[in-house]
N, C-alpha and C positions, 0 to 999 in steps of 0.2 A: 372685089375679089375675082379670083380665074372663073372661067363657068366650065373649068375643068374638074371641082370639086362638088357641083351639082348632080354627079352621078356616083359622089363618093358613098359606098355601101354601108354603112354603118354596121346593122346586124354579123356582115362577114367580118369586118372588121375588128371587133369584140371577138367573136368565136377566134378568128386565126390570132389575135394579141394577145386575149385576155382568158384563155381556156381554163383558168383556173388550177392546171397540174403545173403552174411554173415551181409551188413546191414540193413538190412528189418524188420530181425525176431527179436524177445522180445527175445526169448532164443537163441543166436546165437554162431559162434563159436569166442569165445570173445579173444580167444590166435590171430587169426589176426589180431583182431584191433590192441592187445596188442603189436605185432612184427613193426604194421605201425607206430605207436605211440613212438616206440625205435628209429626206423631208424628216422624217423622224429625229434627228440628232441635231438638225435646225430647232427644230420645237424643245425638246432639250434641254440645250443650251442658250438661248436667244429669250424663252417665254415671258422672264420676267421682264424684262425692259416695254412691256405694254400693259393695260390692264386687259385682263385675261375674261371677265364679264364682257367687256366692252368694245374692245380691237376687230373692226374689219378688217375680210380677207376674200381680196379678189384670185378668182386661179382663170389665169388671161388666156382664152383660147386653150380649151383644156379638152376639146373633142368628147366622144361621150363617158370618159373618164369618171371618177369619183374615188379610186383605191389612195391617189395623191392626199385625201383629204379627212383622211381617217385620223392620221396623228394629228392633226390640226384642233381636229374636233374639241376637245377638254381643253383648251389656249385661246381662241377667242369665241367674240360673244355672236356674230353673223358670219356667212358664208356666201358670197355672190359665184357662180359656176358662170362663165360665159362662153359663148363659141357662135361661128360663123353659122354651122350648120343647124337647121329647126329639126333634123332627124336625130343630131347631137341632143338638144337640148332636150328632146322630148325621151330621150333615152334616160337623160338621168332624172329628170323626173317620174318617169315609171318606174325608178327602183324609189325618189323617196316620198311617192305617194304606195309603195309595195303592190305595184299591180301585179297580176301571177306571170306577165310576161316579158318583166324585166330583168335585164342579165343580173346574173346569180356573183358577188361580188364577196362570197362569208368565204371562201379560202385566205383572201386576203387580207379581210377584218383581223382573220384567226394568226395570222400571219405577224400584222401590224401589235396585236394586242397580247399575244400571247409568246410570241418570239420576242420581237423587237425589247416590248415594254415589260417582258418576264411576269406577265399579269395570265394566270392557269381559270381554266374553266369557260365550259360555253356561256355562262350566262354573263359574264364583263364582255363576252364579244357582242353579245343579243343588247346589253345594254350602251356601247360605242354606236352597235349602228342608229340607233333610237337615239343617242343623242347628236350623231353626227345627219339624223334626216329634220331633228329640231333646228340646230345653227343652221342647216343649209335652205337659205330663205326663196332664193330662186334660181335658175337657168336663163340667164338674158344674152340676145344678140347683141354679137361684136364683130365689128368689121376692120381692122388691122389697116388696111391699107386709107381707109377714112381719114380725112382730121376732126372726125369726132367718133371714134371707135367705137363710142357707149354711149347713144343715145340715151338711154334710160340708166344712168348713171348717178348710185349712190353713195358714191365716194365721198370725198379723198378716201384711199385706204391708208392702213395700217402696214397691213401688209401683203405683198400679192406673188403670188408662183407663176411660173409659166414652167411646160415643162417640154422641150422642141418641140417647139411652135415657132418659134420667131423664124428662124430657119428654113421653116416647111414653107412660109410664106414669100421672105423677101428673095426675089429676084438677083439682088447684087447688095454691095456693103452700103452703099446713099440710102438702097430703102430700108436694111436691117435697121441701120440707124435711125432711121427716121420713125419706126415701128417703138425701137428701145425709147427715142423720146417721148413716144406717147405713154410709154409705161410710169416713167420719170414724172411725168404729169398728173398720172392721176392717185401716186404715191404721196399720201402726207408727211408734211417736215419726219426727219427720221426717221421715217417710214424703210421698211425692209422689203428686200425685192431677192426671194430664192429662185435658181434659173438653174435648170437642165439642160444640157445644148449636147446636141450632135457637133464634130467638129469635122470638117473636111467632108461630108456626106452629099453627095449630087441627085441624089434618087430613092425615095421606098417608096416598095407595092401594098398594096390591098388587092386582096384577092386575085392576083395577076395584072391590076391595073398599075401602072407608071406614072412618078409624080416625081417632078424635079422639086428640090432643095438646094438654096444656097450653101456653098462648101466654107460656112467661116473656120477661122481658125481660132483661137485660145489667143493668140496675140490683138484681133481684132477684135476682141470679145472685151480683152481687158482695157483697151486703148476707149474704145468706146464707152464702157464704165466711168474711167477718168475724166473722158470730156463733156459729159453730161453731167458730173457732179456727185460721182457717188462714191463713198467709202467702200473700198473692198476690206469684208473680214473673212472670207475664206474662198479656198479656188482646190478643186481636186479634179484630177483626169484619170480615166481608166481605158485599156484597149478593150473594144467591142471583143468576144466571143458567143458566140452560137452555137446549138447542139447540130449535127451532120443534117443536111440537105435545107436547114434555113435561108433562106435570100430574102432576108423581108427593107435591107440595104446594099449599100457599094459596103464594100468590106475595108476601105482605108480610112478610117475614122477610128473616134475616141469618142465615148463619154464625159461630157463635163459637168461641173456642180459648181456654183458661184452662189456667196452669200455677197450683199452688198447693201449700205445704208444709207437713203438720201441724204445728204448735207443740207443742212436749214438753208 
């Protein structure tokens, strides 16, 4: 990996992404409802085609994330969270060990549980997080650019998210691809692969800091599906919007969402 990402700030980065009033404001950042609202209607739709006790679920390179992993929770039976960085991983195990000083994620629970799933009351949200900090088994390094990404690797999954990450990493389309084969990989038969991607994006900050991403596009995205062997069941694009004086990308991109199934 770049050792351009060994100064990547974590804590600022949660504060400026994850501030928690994404649902308060009138003009807000509407790409995360948009992302909870995927993963949400993935699970949905899709849940029974696995056993719901039993079904691993990798989320590949998920930074110090965890709100992607809420609907997941009541759908399978383990949770593997992985990422490059040890200030990532140690992040979200201080929310699901509940140390007093880790970010504060109950806007979104309430969010996820209480909008999305039409489920009222704080105590179904107290109980999601309780059971989404039981499924979630551990935090393990992953190195994307490796060909063995997951050393400590519990797979095959069931099924695994990534949510723009692939992007933020490869350089050009030879290594995107060659990234999406490692996913392909550690995907079991019929196994399902949910994917978020930036489309056309060259650059986002943290904290003022500058970090290139591969600009793919939705045609490469889909091309590369196909030749790896996977069943596409669903594809949606949205145009980015931002509330006034955001820059946290290049402004000529899309949002995308792609469900898709390994073929045996």
């Amino acid at each position: 990996m770049d050792t351009e990402y060994t100064n990547f700030n974590v804590n600022a980065y949660l504060k400026e992404r994850c501030p928690g009033n994404e649902f308060t404001q009138v003009d807000s950042r509407i790409h995360t409802q948009w992302g909870l609202r995927c993963v949400h209607d993935f699970y949905q739709k899709f849940h029974k085609e696995w056993d719901n006790s039993k079904a691993s679920l990798l989320e590949f390179g998920a930074g110090p994330y965890i709100h992607t992993l809420i609907s997941a929770a009541p759908y399978v039976g383990q949770i593997y969270h992985t990422d490059y960085l040890e200030e990532c991983r140690k992040a979200v195990l201080l929310w699901k060990n509940k140390d007093p000083g880790a970010h504060d994620w109950s806007p979104y629970f309430q969010f996820v549980v209480n909008k999305l799933e039409g489920q009222g009351g704080n105590d179904v949200v107290a109980e999601r997080q309780e059971l989404l900090r039981s499924k979630l088994k551990d935090s393990l390094f992953l190195d994307m650019k490796s060909e063995n990404p997951l050393p400590v690797n519990p797979g095959p999954f069931d099924i695994i998210y990534s949510g723009f990450c692939i992007e933020s990493i490869a350089s050009s389309l030879e290594e995107y691809k060659i990234i999406m084969k490692r996913i392909f990989n550690l995907l079991k038969p019929n196994g399902y692969l949910l994917m978020l991607a930036n489309q056309g994006c060259t650059w986002y900050t943290v904290n003022d800091v500058k970090y290139p991403t591969y600009p793919v596009t939705i045609g490469e995205i889909l091309i590369t599906l196909q030749e790896l062997g996977f069943t596409l069941h669903y594809v949606e694009s949205i145009k980015k919007k931002y509330e006034s004086g955001v820059t946290y990308y290049n402004d000529k991109q899309y949002y995308s969402c792609y469900i898709a199934q390994k073929n045996i």
